[in-house]
C-alpha positions in Angstrom: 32.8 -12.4 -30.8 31.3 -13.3 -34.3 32.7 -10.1 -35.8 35.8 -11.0 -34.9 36.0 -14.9 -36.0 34.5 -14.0 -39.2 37.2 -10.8 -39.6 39.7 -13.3 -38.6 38.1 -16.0 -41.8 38.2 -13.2 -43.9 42.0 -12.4 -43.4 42.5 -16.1 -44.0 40.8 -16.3 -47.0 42.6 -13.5 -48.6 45.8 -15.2 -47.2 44.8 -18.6 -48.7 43.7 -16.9 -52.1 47.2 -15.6 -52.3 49.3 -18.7 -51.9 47.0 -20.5 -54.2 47.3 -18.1 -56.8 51.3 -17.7 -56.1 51.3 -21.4 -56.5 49.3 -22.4 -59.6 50.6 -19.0 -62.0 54.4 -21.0 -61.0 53.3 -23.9 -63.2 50.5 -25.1 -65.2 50.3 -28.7 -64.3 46.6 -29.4 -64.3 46.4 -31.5 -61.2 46.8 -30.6 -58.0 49.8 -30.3 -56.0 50.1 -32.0 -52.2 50.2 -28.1 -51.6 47.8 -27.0 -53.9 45.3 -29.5 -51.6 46.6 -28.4 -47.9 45.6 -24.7 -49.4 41.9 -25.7 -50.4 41.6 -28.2 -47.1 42.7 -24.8 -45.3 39.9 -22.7 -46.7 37.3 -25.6 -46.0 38.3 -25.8 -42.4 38.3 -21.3 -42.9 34.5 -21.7 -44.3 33.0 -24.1 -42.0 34.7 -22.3 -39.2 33.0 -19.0 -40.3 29.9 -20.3 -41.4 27.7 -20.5 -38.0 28.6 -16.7 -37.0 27.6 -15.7 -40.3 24.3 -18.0 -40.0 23.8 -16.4 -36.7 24.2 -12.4 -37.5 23.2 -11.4 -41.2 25.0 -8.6 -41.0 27.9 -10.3 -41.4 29.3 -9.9 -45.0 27.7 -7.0 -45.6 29.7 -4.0 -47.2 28.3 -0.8 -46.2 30.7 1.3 -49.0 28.9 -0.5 -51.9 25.9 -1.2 -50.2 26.3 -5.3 -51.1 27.1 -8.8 -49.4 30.3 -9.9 -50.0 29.5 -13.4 -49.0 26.3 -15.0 -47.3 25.9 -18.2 -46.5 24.8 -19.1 -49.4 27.8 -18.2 -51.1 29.7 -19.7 -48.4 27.6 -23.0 -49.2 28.3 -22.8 -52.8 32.1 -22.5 -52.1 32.5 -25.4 -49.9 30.7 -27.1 -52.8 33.3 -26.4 -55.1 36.2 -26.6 -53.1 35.2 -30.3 -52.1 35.1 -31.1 -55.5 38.6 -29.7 -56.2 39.5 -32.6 -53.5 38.0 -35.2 -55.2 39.5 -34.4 -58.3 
């Protein structure tokens, strides 16, 4: 069930990544948008969601082509980190 919630949080991510880049390369206001804030409050719910199946199964995030971690929870730490702080900007 953890390999599919966190295949599931990865799709989202990539989804969210999109609309937030769509979004900000339409303008170059330097706050953010009502939008631009439902996107990052998305990926913090996506993150937090994720984060116990990946605490709970290493193997999660691992790429086996190049051999590397995409994300660990440390990474996954250190992005909630900076997307909070987008908010409170």
């Amino acid at each position: 069930m953890g390999v599919t919630r966190v295949a599931g949080a990865t799709f989202r991510s990539t989804w969210n990544i999109y609309r937030w880049y769509l979004a900000r390369r339409r303008r170059q206001a330097q706050r953010l948008s009502a939008a631009d804030k439902a996107i990052v409050a998305n990926e913090i719910e996506n993150v937090r969601a994720a984060l116990p199946y990946v605490e709970a199964d290493d193997r999660l995030g691992f790429h086996e082509e190049p051999q590397c971690y995409m994300f660990d929870t440390v990474s996954m730490k250190r992005k909630l980190r900076v997307l909070g702080k987008l908010l409170q900007d």
